[in-house]
DSSP file (Angstrom, degrees, kcal/mol; ACC not computed):
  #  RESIDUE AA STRUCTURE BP1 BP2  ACC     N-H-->O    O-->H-N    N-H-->O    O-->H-N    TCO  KAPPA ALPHA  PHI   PSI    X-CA   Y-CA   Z-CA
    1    1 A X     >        0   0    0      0, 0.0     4,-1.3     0, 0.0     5,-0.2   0.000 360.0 360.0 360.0 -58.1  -16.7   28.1   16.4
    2    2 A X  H  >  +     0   0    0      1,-0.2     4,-2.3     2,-0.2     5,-0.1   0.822 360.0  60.5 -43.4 -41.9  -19.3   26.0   14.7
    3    3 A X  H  > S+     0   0    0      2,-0.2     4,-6.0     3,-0.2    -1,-0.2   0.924 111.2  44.5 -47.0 -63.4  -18.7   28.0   11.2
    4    4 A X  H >> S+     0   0    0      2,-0.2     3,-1.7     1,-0.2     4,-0.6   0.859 107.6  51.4 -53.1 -79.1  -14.9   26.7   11.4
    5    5 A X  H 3X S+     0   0    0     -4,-1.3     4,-2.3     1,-0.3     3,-0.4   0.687 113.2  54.1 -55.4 -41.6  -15.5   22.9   12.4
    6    6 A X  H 3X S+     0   0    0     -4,-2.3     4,-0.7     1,-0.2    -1,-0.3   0.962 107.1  49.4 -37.4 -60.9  -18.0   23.2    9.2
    7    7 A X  H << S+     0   0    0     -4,-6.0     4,-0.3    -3,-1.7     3,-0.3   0.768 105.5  55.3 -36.6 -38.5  -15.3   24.3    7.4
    8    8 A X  H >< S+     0   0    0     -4,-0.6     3,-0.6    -3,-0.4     4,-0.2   0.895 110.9  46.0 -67.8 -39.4  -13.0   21.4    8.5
    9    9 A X  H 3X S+     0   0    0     -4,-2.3     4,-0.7     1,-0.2    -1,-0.2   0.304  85.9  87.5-113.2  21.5  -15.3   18.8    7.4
   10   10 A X  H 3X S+     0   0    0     -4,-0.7     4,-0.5    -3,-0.3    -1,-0.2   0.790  87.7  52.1 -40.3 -48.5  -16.2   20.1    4.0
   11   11 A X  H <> S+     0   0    0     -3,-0.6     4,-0.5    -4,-0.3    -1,-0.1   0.635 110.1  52.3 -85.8 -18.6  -13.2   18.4    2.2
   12   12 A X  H  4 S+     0   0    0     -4,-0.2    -1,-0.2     2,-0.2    -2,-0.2   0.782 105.2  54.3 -72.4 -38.3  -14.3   15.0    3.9
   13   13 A X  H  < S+     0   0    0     -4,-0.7     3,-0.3     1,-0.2    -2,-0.2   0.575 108.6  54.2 -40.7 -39.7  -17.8   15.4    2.7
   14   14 A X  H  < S+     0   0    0     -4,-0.5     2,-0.5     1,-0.3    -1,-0.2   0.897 119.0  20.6 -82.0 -42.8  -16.5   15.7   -0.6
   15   15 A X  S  < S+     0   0    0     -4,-0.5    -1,-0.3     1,-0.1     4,-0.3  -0.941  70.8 168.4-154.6  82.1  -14.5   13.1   -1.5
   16   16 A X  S >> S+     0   0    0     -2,-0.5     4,-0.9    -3,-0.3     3,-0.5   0.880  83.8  56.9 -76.6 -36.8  -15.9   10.0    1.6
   17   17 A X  H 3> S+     0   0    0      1,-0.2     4,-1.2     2,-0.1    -1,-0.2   0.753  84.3  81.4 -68.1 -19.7  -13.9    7.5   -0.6
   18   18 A X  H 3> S+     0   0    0      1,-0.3     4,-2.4    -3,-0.3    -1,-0.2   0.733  94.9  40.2 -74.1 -45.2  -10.5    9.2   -0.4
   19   19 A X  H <>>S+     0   0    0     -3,-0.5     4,-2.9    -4,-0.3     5,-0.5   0.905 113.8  53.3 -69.0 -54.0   -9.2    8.0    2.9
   20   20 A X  H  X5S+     0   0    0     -4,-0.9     4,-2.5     1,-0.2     5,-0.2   0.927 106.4  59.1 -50.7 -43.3  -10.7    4.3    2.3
   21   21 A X  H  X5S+     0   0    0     -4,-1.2     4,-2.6     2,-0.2    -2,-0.2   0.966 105.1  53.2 -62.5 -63.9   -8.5    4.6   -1.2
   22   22 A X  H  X5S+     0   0    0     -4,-2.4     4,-3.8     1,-0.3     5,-0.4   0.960 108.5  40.3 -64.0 -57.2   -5.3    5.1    0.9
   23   23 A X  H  X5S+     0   0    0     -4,-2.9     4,-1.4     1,-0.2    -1,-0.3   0.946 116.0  50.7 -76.1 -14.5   -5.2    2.4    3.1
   24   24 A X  H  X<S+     0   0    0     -4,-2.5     4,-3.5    -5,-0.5     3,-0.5   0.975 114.8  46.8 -52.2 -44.4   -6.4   -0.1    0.4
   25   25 A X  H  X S+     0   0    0     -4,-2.6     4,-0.8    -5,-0.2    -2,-0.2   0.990 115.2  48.9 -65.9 -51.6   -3.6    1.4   -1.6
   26   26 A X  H  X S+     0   0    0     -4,-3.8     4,-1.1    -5,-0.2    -1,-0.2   0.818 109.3  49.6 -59.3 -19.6   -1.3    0.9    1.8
   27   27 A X  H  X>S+     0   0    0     -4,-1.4     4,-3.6    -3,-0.5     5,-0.7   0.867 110.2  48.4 -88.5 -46.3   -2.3   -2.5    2.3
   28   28 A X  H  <5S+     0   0    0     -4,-3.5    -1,-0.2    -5,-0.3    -2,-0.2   0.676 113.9  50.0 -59.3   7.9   -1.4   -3.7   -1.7
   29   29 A X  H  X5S+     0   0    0     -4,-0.8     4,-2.1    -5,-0.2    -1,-0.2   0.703 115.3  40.9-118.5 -44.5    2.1   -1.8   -1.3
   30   30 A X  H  X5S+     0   0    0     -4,-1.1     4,-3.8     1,-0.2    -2,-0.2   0.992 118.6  48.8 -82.4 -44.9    2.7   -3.9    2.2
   31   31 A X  H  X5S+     0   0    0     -4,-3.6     4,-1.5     1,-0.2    -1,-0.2   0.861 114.0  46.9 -52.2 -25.1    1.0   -7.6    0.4
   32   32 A X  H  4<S+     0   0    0     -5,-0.7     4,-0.3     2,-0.2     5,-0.2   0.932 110.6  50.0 -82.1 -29.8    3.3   -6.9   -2.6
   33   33 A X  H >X S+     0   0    0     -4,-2.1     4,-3.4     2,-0.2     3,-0.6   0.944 110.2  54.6 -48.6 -57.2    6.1   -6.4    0.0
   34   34 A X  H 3X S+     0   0    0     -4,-3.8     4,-2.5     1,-0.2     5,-0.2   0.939 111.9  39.8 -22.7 -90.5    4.9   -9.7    1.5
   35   35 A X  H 3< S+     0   0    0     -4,-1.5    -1,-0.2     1,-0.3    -2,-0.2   0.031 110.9  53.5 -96.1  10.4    5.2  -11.6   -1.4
   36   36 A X  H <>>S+     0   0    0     -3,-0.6     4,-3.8    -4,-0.3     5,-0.6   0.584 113.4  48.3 -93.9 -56.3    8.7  -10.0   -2.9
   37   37 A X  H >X5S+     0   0    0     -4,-3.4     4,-3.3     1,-0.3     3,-0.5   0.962 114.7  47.5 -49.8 -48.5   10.3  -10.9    0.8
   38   38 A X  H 3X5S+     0   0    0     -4,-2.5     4,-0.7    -5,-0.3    -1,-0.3   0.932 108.8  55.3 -40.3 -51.2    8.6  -14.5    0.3
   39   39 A X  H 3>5S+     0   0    0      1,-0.3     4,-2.1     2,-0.2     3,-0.2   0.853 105.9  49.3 -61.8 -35.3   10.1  -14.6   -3.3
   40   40 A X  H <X5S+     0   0    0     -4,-3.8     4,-1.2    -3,-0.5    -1,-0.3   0.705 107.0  55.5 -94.7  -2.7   13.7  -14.0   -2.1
   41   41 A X  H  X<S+     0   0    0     -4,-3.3     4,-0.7    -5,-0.6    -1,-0.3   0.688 102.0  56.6 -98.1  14.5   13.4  -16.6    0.3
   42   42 A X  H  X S+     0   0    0     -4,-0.7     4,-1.1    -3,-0.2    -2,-0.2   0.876 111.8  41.9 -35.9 -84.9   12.5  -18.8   -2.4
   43   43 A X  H >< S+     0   0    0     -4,-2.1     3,-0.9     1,-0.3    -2,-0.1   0.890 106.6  60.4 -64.2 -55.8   15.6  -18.1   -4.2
   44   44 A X  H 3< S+     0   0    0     -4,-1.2    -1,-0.3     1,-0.2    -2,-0.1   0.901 115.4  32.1 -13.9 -75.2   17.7  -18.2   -1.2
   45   45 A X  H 3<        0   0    0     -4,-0.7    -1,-0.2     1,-0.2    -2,-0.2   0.785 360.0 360.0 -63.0 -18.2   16.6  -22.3   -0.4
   46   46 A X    <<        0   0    0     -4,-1.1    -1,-0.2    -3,-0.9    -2,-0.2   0.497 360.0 360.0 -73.9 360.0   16.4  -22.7   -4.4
């Protein structure tokens, strides 16, 4: 049992940043999302 759960948390060990990378990467994909919807309501009143 122990052997395995080592096993699980090898690939975490490895690479700490990886997970931290994704949701920065998820949050610039939802601010640019922001700031497109912003843009067409811009155009909209314009």
């Amino acid at each position: 049992m122990n052997k395995a759960k080592k096993t699980e948390q090898i690939p975490i060990a490895q690479n700490p940043h990886q997970h931290f990378n994704i949701n920065r990467n998820e949050r610039r994909n939802q601010t640019k999302k922001k700031e497109e919807r912003k843009g067409l309501k811009e155009q909209r009143r314009a």
